[in-house]
Each structure stands twice: as C-alpha cells, then as structure tokens.
C-alpha positions as CSV (number, residue, x, y, z in Angstrom):
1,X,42.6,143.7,137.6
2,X,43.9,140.4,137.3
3,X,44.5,138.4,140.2
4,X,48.5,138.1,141.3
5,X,48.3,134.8,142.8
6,X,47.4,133.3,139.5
7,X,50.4,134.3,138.0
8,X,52.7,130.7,137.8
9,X,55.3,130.1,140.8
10,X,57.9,130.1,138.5
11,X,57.9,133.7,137.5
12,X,57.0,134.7,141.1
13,X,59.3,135.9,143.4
14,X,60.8,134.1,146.3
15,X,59.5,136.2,149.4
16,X,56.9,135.5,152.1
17,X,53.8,135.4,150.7
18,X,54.8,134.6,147.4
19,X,56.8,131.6,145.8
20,X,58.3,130.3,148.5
21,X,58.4,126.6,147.6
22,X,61.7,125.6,149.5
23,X,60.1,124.7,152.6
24,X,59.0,121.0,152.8
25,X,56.1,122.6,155.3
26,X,54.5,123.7,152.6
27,X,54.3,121.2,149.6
28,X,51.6,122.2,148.0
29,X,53.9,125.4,146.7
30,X,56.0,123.0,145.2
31,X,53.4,120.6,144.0
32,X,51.5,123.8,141.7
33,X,55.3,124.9,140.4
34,X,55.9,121.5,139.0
35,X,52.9,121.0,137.6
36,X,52.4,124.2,136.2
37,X,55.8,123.9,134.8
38,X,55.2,120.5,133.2
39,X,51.7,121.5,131.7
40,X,53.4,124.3,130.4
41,X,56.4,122.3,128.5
42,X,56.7,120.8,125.0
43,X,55.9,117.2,124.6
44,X,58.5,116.4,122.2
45,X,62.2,116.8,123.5
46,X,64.4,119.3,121.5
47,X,66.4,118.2,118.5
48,X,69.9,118.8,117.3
49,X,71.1,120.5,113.4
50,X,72.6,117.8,111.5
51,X,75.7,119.0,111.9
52,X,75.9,118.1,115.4
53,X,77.4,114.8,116.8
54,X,75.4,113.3,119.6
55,X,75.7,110.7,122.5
56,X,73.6,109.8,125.1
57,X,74.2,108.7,128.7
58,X,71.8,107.5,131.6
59,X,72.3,109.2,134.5
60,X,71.9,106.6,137.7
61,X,69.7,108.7,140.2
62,X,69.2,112.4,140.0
63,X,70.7,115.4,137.9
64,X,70.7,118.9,139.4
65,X,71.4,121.9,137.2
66,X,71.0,124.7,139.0
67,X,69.7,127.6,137.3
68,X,70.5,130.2,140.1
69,X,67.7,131.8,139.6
70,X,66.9,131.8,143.1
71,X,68.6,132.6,146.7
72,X,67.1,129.9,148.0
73,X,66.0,126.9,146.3
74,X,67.6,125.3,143.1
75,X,65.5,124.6,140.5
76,X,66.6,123.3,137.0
77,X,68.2,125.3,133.7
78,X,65.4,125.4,131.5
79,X,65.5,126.1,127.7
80,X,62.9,126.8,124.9
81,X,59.6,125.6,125.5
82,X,60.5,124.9,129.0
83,X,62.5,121.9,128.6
84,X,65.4,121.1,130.9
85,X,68.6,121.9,130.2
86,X,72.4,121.0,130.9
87,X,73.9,124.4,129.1
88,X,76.6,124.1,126.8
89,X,78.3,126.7,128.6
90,X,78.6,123.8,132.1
91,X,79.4,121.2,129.1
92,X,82.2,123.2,127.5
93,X,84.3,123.9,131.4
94,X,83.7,120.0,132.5
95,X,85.3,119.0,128.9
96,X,88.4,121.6,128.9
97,X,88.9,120.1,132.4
98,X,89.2,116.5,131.4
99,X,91.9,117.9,128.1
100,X,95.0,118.2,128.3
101,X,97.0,121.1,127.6
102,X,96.8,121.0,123.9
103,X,93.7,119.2,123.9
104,X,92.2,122.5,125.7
105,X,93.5,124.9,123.0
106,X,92.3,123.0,120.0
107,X,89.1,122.3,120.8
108,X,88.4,124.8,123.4
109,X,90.1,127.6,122.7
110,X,92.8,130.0,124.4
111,X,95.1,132.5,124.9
112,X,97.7,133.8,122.3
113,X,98.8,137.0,124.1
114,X,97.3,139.2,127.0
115,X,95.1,140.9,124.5
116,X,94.3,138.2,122.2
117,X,92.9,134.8,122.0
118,X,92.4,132.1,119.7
119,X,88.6,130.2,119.7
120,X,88.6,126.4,119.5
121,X,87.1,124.6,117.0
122,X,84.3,122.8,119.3
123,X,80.8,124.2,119.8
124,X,79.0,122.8,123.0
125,X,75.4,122.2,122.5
126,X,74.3,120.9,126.0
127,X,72.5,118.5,126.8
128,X,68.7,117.3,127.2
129,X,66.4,114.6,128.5
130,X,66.4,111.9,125.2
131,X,62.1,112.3,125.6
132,X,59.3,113.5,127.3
133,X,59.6,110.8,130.7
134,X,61.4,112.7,132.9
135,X,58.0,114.9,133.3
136,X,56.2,111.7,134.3
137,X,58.7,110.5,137.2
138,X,59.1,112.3,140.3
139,X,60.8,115.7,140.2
140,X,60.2,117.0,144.1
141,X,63.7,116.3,145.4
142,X,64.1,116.1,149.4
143,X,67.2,117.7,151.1
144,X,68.4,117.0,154.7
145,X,71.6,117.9,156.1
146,X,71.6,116.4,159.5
147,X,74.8,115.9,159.9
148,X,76.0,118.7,163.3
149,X,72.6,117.0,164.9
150,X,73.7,113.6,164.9
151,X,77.2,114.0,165.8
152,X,77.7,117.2,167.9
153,X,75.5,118.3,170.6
154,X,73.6,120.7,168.5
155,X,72.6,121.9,165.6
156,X,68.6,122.2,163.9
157,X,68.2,120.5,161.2
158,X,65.5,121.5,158.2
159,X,64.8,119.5,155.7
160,X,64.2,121.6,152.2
161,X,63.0,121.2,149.0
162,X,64.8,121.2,145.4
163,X,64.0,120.2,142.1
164,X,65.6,117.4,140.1
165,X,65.2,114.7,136.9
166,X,65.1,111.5,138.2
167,X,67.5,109.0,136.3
168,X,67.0,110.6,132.8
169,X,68.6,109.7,129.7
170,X,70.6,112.7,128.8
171,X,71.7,113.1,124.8
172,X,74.5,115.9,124.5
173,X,75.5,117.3,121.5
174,X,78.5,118.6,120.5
175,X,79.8,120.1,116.4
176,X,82.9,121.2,115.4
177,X,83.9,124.0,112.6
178,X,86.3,122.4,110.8
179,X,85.3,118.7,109.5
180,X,87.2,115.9,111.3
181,X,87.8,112.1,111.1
182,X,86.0,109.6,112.5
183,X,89.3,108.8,114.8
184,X,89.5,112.7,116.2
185,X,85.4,112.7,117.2
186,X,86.4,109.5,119.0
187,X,88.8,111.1,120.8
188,X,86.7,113.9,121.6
189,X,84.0,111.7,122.8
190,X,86.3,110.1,125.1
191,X,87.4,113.1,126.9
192,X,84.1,113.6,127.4
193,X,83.3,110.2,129.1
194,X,86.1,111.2,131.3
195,X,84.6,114.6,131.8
196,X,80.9,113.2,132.6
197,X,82.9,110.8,134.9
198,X,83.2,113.2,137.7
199,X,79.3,113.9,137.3
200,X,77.5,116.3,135.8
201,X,75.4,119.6,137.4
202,X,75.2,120.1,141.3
203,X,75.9,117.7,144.5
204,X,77.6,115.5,142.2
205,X,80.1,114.5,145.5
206,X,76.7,113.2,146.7
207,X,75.6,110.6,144.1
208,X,74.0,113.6,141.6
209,X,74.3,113.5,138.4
210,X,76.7,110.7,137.9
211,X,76.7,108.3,134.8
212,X,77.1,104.3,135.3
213,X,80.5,104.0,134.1
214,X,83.6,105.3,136.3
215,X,87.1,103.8,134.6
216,X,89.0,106.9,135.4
217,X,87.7,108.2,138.8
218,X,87.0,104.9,140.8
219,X,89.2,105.0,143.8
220,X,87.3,102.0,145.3
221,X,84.2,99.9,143.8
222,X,82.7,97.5,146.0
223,X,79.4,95.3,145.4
224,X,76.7,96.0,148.4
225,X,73.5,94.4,148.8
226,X,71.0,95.9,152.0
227,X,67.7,96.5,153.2
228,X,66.0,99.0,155.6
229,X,63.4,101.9,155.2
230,X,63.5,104.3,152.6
231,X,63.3,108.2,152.4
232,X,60.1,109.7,152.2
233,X,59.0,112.2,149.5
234,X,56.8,114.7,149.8
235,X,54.2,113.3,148.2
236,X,54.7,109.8,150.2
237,X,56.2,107.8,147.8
238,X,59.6,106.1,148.9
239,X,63.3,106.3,147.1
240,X,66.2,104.5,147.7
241,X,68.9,107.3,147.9
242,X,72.1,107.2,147.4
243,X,73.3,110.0,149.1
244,X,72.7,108.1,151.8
245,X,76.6,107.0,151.1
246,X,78.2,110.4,151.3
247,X,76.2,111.1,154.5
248,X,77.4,107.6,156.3
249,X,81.0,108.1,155.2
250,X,81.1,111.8,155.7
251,X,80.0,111.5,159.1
252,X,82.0,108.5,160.1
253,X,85.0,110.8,158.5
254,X,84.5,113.3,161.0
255,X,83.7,111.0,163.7
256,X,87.6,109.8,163.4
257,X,89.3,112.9,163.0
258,X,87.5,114.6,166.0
259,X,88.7,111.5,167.7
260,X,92.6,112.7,167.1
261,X,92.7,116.0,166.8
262,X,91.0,119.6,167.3
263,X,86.9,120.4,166.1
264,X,88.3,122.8,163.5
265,X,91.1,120.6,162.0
266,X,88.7,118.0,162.3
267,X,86.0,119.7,160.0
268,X,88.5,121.4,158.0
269,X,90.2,118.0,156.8
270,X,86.6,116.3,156.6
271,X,85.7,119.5,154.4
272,X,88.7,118.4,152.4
273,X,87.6,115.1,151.2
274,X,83.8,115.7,150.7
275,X,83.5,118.8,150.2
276,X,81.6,121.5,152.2
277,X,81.3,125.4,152.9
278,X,84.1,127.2,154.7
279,X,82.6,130.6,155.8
280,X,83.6,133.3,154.0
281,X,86.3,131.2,151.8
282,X,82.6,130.0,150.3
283,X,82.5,126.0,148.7
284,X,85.1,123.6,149.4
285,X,85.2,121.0,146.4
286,X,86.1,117.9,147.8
287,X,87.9,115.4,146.4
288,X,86.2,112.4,147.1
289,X,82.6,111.4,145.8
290,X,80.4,108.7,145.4
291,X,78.7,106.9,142.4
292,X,76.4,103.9,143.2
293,X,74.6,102.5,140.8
294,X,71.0,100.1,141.5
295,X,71.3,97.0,139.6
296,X,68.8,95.0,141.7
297,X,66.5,96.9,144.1
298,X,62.9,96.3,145.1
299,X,60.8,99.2,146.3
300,X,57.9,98.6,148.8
301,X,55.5,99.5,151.7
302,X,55.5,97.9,155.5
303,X,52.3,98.1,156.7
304,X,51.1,98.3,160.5
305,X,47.6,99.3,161.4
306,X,46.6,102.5,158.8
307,X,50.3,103.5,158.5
308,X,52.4,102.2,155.5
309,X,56.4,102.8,155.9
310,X,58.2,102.5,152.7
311,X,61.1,100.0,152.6
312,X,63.6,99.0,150.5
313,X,65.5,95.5,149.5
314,X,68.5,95.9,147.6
315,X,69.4,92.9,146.0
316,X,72.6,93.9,144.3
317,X,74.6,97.4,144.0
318,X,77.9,99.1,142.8
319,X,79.2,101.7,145.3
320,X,82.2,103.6,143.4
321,X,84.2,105.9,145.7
322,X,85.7,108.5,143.3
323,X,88.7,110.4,143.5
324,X,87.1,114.0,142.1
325,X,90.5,116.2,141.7
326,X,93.8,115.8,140.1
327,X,96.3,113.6,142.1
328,X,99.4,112.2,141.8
329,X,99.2,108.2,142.2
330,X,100.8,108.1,145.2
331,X,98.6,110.7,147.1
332,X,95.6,108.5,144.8
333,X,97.1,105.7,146.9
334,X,96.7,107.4,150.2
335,X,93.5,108.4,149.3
336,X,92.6,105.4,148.5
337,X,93.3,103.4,151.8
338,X,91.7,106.5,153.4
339,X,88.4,105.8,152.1
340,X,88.6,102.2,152.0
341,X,89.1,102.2,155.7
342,X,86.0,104.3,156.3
343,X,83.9,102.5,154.2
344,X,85.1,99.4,155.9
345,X,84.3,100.9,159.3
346,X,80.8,101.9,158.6
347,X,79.9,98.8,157.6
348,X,81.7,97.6,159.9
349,X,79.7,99.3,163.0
350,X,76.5,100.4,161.6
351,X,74.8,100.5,158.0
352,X,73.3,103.2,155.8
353,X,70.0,105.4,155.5
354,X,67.3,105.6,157.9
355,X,67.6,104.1,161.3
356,X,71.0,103.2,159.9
357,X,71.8,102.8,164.2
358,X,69.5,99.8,164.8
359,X,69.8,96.3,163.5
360,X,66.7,95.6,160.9
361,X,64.3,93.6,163.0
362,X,62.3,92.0,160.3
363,X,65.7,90.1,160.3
364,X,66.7,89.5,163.8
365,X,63.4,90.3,166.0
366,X,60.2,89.4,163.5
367,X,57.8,89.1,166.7
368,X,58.2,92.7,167.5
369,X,57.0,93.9,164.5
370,X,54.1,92.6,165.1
371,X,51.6,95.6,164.7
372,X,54.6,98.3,165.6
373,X,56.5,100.9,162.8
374,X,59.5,99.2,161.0
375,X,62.4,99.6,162.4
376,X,66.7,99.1,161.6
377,X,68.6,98.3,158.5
378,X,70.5,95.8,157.4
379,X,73.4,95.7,155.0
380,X,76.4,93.0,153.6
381,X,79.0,92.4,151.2
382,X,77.7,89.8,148.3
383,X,80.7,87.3,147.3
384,X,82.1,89.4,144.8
385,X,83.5,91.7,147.9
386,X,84.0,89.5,150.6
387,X,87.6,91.0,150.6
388,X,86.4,94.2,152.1
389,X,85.2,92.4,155.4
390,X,87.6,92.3,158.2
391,X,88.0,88.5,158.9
392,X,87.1,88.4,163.0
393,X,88.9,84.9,163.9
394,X,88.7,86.0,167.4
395,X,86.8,88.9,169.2
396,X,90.3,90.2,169.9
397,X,90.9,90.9,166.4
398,X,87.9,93.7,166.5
399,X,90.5,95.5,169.0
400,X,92.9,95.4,166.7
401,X,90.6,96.1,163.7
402,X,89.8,99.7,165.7
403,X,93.2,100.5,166.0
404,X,94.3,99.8,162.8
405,X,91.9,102.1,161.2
406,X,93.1,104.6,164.2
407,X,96.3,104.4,162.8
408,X,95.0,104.7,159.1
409,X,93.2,108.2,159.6
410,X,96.4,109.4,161.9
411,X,98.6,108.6,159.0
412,X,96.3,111.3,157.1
413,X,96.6,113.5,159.7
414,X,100.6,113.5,159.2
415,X,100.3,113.8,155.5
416,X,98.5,117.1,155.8
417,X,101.3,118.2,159.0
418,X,98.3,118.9,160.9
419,X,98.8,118.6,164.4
420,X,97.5,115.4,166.5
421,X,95.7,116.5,169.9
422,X,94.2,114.3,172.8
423,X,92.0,117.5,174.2
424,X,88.5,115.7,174.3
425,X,86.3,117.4,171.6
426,X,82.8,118.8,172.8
427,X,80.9,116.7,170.0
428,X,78.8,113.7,171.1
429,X,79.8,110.8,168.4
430,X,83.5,112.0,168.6
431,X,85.4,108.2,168.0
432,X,87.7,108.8,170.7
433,X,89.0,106.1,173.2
434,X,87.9,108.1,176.4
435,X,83.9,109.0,174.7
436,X,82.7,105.7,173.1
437,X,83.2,101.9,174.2
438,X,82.9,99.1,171.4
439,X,81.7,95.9,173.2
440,X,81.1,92.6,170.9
441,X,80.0,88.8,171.1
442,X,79.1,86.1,169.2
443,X,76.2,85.2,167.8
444,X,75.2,82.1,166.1
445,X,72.5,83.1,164.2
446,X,70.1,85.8,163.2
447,X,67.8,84.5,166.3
448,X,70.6,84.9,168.2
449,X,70.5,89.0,168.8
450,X,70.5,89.1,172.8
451,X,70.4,93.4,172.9
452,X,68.0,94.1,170.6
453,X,65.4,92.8,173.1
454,X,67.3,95.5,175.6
455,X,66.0,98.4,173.5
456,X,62.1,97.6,174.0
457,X,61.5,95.7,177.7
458,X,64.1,95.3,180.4
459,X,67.4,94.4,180.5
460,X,67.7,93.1,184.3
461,X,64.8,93.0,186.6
462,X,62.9,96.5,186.3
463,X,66.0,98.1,184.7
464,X,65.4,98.9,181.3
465,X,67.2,101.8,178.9
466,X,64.1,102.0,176.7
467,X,62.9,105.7,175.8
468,X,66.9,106.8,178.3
469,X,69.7,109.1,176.6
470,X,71.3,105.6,175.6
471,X,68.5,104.8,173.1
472,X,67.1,108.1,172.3
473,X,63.6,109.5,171.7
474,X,61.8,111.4,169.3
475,X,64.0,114.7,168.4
476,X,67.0,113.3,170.4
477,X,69.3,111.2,169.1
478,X,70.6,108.0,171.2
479,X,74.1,107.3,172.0
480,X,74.2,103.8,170.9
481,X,75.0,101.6,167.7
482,X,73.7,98.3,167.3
483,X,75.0,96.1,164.5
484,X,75.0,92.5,163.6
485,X,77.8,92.5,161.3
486,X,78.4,89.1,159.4
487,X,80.7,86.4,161.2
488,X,84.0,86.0,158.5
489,X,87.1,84.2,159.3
490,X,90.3,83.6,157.5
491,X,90.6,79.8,156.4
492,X,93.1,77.8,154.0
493,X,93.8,82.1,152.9
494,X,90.6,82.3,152.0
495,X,87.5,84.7,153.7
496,X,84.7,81.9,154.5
497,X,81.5,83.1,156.2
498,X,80.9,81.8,159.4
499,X,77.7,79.7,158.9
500,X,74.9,81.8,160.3
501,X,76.8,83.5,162.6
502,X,77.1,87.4,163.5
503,X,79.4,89.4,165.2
504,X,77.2,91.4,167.5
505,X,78.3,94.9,168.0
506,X,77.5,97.8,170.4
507,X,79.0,101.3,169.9
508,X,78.1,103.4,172.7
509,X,78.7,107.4,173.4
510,X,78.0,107.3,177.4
511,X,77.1,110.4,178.9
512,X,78.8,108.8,182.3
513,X,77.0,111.2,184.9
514,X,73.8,109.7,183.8
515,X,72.9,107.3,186.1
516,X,71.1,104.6,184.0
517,X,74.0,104.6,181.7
518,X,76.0,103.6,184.5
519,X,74.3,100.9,185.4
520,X,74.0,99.7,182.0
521,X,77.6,99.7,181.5
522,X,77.9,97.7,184.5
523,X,75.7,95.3,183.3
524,X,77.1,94.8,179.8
525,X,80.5,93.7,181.7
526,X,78.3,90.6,183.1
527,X,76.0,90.4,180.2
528,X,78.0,88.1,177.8
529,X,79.7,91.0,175.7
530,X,83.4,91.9,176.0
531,X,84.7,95.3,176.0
532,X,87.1,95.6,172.6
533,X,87.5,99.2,172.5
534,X,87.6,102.3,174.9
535,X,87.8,103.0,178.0
C-alpha cells in the first residue's frame, strides 16, 4: 500500500494532519509544497496561437491570484503543466469594468432581451509569467494583520502564510473574432492599461499586483526615501514590503476617526476607504489603495553577536495613493485631501514598517548599537516632495498642524452625515485630545535626540520608563511615538530645510493611573519639550 504522506501537499487536503501549510509555525509544510510544485512545473513558460495580441507588464512587488481552492490559505491559479495563471475569466471582468457602456457590449458582450444575449467580439486569454524566473525568486508570502493589537486593547494576532510571484513579468494575451485595425487594438490595449491600473489578483488595495504606471487612478504620488528593518520571511531572508503603506495609513485612518466619533462608525468609515470585512455583509472593497514602486533600494543584514537583522535603505520611491472606485471629481477631490492629510500625518508623527514607533538609532544614537539588535526607522521626503512637509516656522505651528488635519477628517465625517461624538472610545491609540498628548522641541542636529537616551537608562535620577507600559515590552505594545521629523520652514515662499535640524516629536497614549507615567509626564513639562497637543 503506498504511503499517503508521499502524496504532494498540493493534492492533499487542508485538515490537521495533512496539508496544513498556512501556519507560519510550521514552514517546512510550505517549504515541500513549493518545491514539489516547482519540480513538478514546465521549464518553458506557455505560448500564445498566432492569432492572439500580446503585451506584457511588470508587476512592482507581488501578484496574488487566488485559486480558492482552499478555506484557508491562498495559493496561486495554476494552468497546464503547472504554470501560474491570471485566468482570462479575472482578465475579461477587470477589462469590461474599465469600458464604457458601448465599449462593454462590443467587445465584451451583453444583453439584447431578458432571454437573449449578444457575445462580444474579444476572447481573454489570461495572462502568464514572460519565463521560467518567478520559480527561482521567493514565492512564501508572509501575512500579518496586526492592526486591533496595536491600536485597541486587544486583539491576537497570527501571522499566516500565502503563496505569491514576486515582481514577475506578466504577458496577457488577448484575440478578437473579427479582424480589426491597428487603431481599434490600440484602443483596446488602452482600456486595458486602465484596467491593470487598479491592480490585478487579490490585496491589490495593499500594494498586490499593481503595475508601475498609474495615470488614471493616482489620487496622490509622492517621492519617499527611508530606512529601517525589514520583514522577515520564513526562510530568513528580508523584503522591503510595501504593504507596509496601507498598514501605516489604515491605522492612522482609524486612529482619527475614533478620535471624533463612535468605535463602529469609526471602523465602518475606515472599512470604507481601505477596504475590509463587515461581518455577514462579507468584503468591503475600498476605495483607496496603494501602489509604490522601488526605484532605488538596497537590501542588507545588521549584524550583532551570532544574530543578523535584515535592514533596508531606500534610496528613492514612488508611493501612489489610488482612488480604486468610480467618483465624481469633486468627491475625487475630497478624497483626495483625505488621504493627503493622512499621509502627511504619518510621516509626520512616526514612519513605516517595523519599529515604525522608534527613531532609527543608527541615525540618531550609533553608540547604542553597539553589540545590541537594530532598532527604529527613519523616513523623509527627497526634494521632488518637499511640498508635502508641513513647514514648522515655530513649534506653535505643530498645534495648529493637529488641528487642521482634525478639521480635515471631521469634514469627512460630515460628508458621509455621520454623526460626530466626544464619548471617549475604549481603544488605546484613539487620536483624541483627552487620550494622547503631542509634545515637541528643537533639535539641531541628528546628535541632538535628548529622549531617545530616555528609552534605555534613566531619565532623572533612578527614574527610568525603560521596559514601563510607556515603552512597552515583548508582546505589549508601548504607548509612545518617537519621531525626529525633518526641521522645514517657509522662506522667500519657498520650503527650505532647516540645516541639520529636527523637529523632535513625542506622541504619547498615557494610561494616567499608572504611576510612572505620571511622573514622566511631569517631567516632560520641565524637560525641554512643550506640550502642542492634548490635554
């Protein structure tokens, strides 16, 4: 009798003691189903009939297509010979969504009565990897929604597995049964540039399957350079992730609603603009995503003793905010200053990615790191975007920065007639004046970062908040920010960097009947930092 455990993952079922290969706890599940899977695939990518037009596009980090095979782990479409597969089927519903009416009907097909329809003249062929390298990069994909345990109270969080193409070429093909004019397969092409637009496959909101170009969709597009550590795959290796984005600016997005209204019209207009699951009603599509596309980034290791952390250095990136539905321009409009605003605040406060709360200290405190794990990021506008800073001529101005984008995300809150509401929420990180204080000086340089020595030795005499509900400890997030956000002013009408100098910034959540956190605020009033925002 032949053994059942020798039978490949990928045609066992999903139950305990069989295929499970979601669960990161267990890699080497996902390790054999990849590799049996690529062992088992052709070498030479699939080819299209003469008859068929193709184009190709590179996607900028992952592609997801979700087979739906299984309950609980996505895992690609794959074709003959075990190939990987965007089906024509996905291809021909993203294209009659970019037509327009008659656009649809020609090349899609349609209705002519309640009974009878009318075919268009298009056949979708899908779409495929342009050659055999997307075997050879890797496919494990990493997913870790963390977003209830670092903002409310509560919430596990598991990370799981999925598997995914990293930046592949993709060549779609498309043929029509009538013959046409060069001009009409140029239009045809063109809808579908605006169709792959939008992004192709699953968690496209989140930076999935997105090409490089956005001329349609781009609400905002800003230039970004950063460093910091990077995610971790399974296998060790590091990846700059760009879903990192849509995490930052999701969360700061529910951060500012729970500030000015209830929990459930806070997640429910959150849910709105990225996208989410609502219960029974099932998936939300949101209509905001994210794009961002590398132009410039270094992968690396930080090394300490045995232990090797991989980092990141991003020397020069595209972020494109996309608008994802069908809008009138001036709801586009709204939209628009929405996400700017957010975008503007989480760079403003914080930064992106892993230990996106601490200020990178290979920047600002080098002598730390001295035999210790990495820690902190560190991100800026290049020149190209110096517009998207707020210009800080005083420290007054940060006050009025706060409010302003208060006033912003109440604006949306009248727009959708949804009711305002001073209740305090429950939620931890909730950016309301009574449960977080914004406190600020300047600094003149990067030496110049007087708290982040606060976070590892003592602040005044024996007190210290090191390892306290302030700063946080392993499986407990902390309750402060820490951000040295470059020093801009407004000179001659034009945004001039400050030197050297920072801003330095501390966002704090105080849980006021802890004691230590008392005496730490009362400190920071003497410490050199001025209260800008709370109470």
């Amino acid at each position: 009798m032949n053994n059942s455990n020798e039978v490949p993952l990928m045609f066992q079922a999903q139950i305990s003691g069989r295929g499970q290969i979601q669960y990161i706890r267990n890699p080497e599940q996902s390790e054999r189903w990849v590799d049996e899977w690529v062992e088992g695939s052709a070498i030479d990518p699939p080819t299209f009939n003469t008859n068929v037009k193709i184009k190709e596009y590179k996607i900028t980090w992952r592609f997801v297509s979700n087979s739906g095979q299984d309950e609980d782990i996505i895992r690609p479409v794959i074709a003959a010979k075990g190939f990987p597969f965007y089906p024509g089927a996905s291809m021909k519903g993203a294209f009659l969504r970019a037509c327009t009416s008659e656009q649809g009907v020609r090349y899609c097909g349609g209705k002519l009565t309640s009974n009878d329809a009318i075919p268009g003249i298009l056949r979708f062929h899908g779409g495929y990897p342009k050659d055999a390298t997307w075997a050879e990069e890797p496919l494990i994909d990493v997913v870790h929604p963390q977003q209830d345990w670092q903002i409310k109270n509560n919430g596990s969080h598991s990370a799981f597995i999925q598997i995914s193409l990293y930046q592949p070429t993709l060549i779609f093909g498309i043929s029509s049964t009538e013959a046409l004019e060069a001009s009409e397969w140029e239009i045809i092409w063109s809808i579908w540039d605006k169709a792959i637009e939008r992004g192709i496959g699953s968690r496209v909101s989140a930076g999935y399957g997105q090409p490089i170009n956005h001329p349609e969709t781009k609400l905002v597009s800003v230039n970004l350079r950063g460093q910091g550590l990077a995610s971790q795959l399974i296998d060790k290796t590091g990846e700059f992730r760009p879903n990192i984005f849509k995490a930052a600016l999701r969360g700061h997005t529910l951060r500012l609603f729970s500030g000015i209204t209830d929990e459930n019209t806070a997640e429910e207009l959150t849910r709105e603009l990225w996208g989410g699951f609502a219960g029974r009603n099932g998936a939300v599509v949101g209509q905001l995503g994210i794009a961002f596309n590398a132009v410039d980034l270094e992968m690396d290791v930080y090394r300490y003793g045995n232990v090797t952390m991989p980092i990141y250095e991003l020397n020069a990136g595209t972020l494109n905010i996309l608008s994802m539905g069908n809008t009138s321009k001036e709801y586009k409009k709204e939209l628009k200053t929405l996400a700017t605003q957010i975008l503007r605040f989480a760079m403003l406060l914080g930064g992106f990615g892993k230990s996106w709360r601490r200020i990178d200290h290979r920047l600002f405190f080098p002598e730390y790191l001295n035999g210790k794990p990495m820690i902190g990021c560190h991100w800026e506008f290049p020149k190209q975007s110096n517009q998207y800073y707020f210009p800080v001529n005083s420290l007054s101005h940060i006050t009025n920065i706060l409010n302003d984008i208060h006033k912003t995300v109440n604006n949306w809150l009248k727009l959708k007639d949804k009711t305002p509401s001073n209740k305090l929420t429950s939620w931890r990180e909730s950016f309301h004046p009574q449960k977080v204080q914004v406190w600020g000086r300047l600094a003149q340089d990067e030496d110049d970062s007087l708290a982040v020595r606060w976070f590892h030795g003592n602040y005044q005499g024996s007190k210290s908040i090191k390892g306290s509900s302030l700063t946080g400890k392993m499986s407990q997030i902390g309750r402060i920010w820490h951000r040295m956000y470059p020093h801009y002013k407004i000179r001659d009408g034009e945004m001039k960097r400050q030197g050297r100098r920072y801003v330095e910034l501390f966002t704090i959540f105080p849980d006021k009947e802890d004691e230590r956190t008392k005496e730490f605020l009362a400190f920071l009033a003497t410490s050199g930092f001025t209260k800008l925002w709370g109470e």
